[in-house]
N, C-alpha and C positions, 0 to 999 in steps of 0.2 A: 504493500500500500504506500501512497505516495506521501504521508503525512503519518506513519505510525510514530506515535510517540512526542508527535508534538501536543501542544494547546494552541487554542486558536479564540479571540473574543472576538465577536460581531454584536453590531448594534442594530435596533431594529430590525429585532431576530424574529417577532412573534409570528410573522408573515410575509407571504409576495418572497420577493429577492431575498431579504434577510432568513428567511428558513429555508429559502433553498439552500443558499449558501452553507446554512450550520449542518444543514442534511448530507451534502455532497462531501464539504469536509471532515464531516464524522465517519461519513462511509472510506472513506481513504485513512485514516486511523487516526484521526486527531479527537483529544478532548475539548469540549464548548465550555466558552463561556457566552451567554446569552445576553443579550436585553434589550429591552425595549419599554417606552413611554407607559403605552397601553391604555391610552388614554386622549381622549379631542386634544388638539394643541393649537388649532385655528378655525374659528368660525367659515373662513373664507374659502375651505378644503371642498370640494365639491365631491367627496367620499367620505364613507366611516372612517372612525379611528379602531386600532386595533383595539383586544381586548386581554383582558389577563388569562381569560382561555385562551385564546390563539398563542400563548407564548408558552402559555404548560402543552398543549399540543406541537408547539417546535420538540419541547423538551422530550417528548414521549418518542418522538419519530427520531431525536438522536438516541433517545435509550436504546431503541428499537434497533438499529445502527450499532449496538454491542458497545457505545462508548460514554464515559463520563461525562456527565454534565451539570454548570451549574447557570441556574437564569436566575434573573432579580428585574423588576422593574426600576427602571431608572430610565432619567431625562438628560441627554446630550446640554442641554442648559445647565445640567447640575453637575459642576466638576465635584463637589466632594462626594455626590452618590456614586460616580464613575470612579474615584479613589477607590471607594470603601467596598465596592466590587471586584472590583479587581485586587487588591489586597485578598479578600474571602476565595475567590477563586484562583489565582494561583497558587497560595497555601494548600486550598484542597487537592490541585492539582499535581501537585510535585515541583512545584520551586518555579516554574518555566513558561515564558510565554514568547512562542514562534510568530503566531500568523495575527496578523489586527489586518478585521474588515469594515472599515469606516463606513455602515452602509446607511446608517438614519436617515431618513429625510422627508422633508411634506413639499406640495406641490400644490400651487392655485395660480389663479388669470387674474387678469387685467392689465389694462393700459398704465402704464407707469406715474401719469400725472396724476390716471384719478386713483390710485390707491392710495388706502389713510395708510398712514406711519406704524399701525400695529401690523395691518396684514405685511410693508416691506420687512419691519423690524424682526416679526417674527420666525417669517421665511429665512433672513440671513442669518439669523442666531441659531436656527436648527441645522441649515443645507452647508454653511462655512464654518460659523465659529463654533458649531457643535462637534465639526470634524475635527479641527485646531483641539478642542478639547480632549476628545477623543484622542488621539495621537498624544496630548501632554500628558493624560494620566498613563498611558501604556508603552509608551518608550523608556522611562526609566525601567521600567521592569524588562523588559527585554534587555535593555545594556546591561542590567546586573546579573545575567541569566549570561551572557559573554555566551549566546548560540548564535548571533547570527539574528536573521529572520526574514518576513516576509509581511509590508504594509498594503495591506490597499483599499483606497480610498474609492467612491463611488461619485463620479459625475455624471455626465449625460453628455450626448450631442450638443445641447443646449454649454455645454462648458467647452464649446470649441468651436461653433458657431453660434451667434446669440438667434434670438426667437422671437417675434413678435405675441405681445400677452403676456410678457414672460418676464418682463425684464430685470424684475427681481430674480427669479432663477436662475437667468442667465449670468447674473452679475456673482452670483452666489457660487455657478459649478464652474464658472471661470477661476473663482478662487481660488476652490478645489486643485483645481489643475496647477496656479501659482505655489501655493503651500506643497502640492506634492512633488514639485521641481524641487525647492528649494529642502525640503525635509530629505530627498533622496542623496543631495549634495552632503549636508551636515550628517547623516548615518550612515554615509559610506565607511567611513572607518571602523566604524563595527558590523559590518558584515549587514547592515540591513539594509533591506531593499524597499525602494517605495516607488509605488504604480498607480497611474487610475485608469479605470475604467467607465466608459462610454456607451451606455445602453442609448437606444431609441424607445419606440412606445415597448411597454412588458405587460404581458396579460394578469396584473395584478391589480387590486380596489384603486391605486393613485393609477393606474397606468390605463383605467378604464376610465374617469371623472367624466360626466355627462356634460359638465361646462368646457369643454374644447370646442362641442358643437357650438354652442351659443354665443364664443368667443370669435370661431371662422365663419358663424353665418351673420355675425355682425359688423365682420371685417371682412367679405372674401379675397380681399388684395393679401391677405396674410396668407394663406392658403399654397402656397408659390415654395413660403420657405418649408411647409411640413412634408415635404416630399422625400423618398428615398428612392436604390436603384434597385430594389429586390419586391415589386408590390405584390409579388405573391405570399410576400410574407407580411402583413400590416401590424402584427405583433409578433413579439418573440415571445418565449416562456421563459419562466424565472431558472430556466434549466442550460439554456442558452448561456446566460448569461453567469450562472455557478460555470459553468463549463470554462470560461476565460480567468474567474476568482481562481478556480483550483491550478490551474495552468499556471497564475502569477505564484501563487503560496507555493509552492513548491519546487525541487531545484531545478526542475522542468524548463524555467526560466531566471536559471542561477545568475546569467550574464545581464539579464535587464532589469533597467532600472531608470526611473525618471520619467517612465515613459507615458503613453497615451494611448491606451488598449480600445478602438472602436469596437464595440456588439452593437451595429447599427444600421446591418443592414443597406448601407452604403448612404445613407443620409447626410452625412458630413460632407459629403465629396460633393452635393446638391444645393 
């Protein structure tokens, strides 16, 4: 297995992307650590929020996977809950943590003048600075663990070309992709590696939001940028996209680093 032995923490694990991920790399032999919100975090989301089920069902489908796991809910805005997890779960796990997968994040529309300041604020503080967080509570522990490792952070197409309706998102998994340049430079000398990756639309609750329609049917000149070059494909599965996670976590992809992994369908290139 391509991960026996390691531990691995992913965020916004309860569901969609984040449990496939914890599913794919438990199946390859790694131990979880879990979490997720579990909870609404913006009115302006045009889907549910997960739930504390959904995140004891990641947990059950890693048990199921023959491998250790520990979830707790916590919020990407809350660096001391992200400590106090991570502390609890490397202890139970044996000292060590290999794989961080930045995956949290909410998604909503609009034109960028007319959003209030909560819907921007709160977008950037989950999709960027929650990632920054993310990353500052679990890289000391990996440098003290002297294994090595493997980061990867979660943007979108929208983080490498911007989006109309979007422009908070955009502004957000652009970041994404700055911090993960620059994080991959400063942990080169201890063997860690930092990536992100690039989904398009994913068949998951944010990746289905009913207000895309009402965003392109009110704007159809936007419609131009949401194009890709595979439309036989108009989503992908959150399978697709663990399929690239697993590929970077592991030494699969020993020599990269810094880089910009598209799952997208060819949409960037559009």
């Amino acid at each position: 297995m391509l991960l026996e032995g390691r531990v691995a923490f992913i965020t916004g694990a309860a569901r969609g992307q984040g449990r496939s991920h914890a599913v794919r790399l438990a199946r390859e032999g790694a131990a979880v650590i879990a979490v997720d919100v579990c909870a609404p975090t913006s009115q302006d989301n045009g889907y549910p929020a997960s739930s504390a089920a959904d995140l004891e069902e990641t947990a059950r489908l890693v048990k199921a996977e023959g491998r250790p796991v520990v979830v707790r809910q916590a919020d990407v805005r809350d660096s001391a809950a992200l400590d106090a997890v991570l502390r609890e779960g490397v202890e139970q796990l044996g000292g060590r943590l290999d794989v961080v997968v930045a995956n949290a994040g909410i998604c909503n529309w609009g034109r960028f003048w007319e959003m209030g300041e909560e819907q921007w604020q709160t977008l950037i503080d989950i999709n960027l600075t929650g990632v920054w967080r993310t990353l500052r509570a679990a890289v000391p522990f990996m440098i003290q663990a002297g294994n090595g490792g493997s980061i990867i952070t979660v943007s979108s197409v929208a983080g490498i070309k911007s989006l109309p309706g979007q422009g908070h998102y955009s502004a957000a998994k652009h970041g994404v992709v700055g911090l993960t340049k620059a994080a991959a430079i400063e942990l080169g000398e201890y063997g860690i590696r930092v990536n992100s990756v690039h989904p398009w639309g994913v068949r998951t609750p944010m990746g289905e939001d009913a207000n895309v329609e009402k965003v392109l049917g009110d704007h159809p000149s936007y419609t131009a940028s949401f194009a890709a070059a595979l439309p036989a494909i108009p989503l992908a599965e959150p399978d697709d996209i663990s399929d690239g996670v697993l590929w970077l976590a592991s030494d699969l992809s020993r020599t990269v680093t810094g880089t910009q992994l598209t799952l997208d369908m060819g949409a960037t290139k559009i």
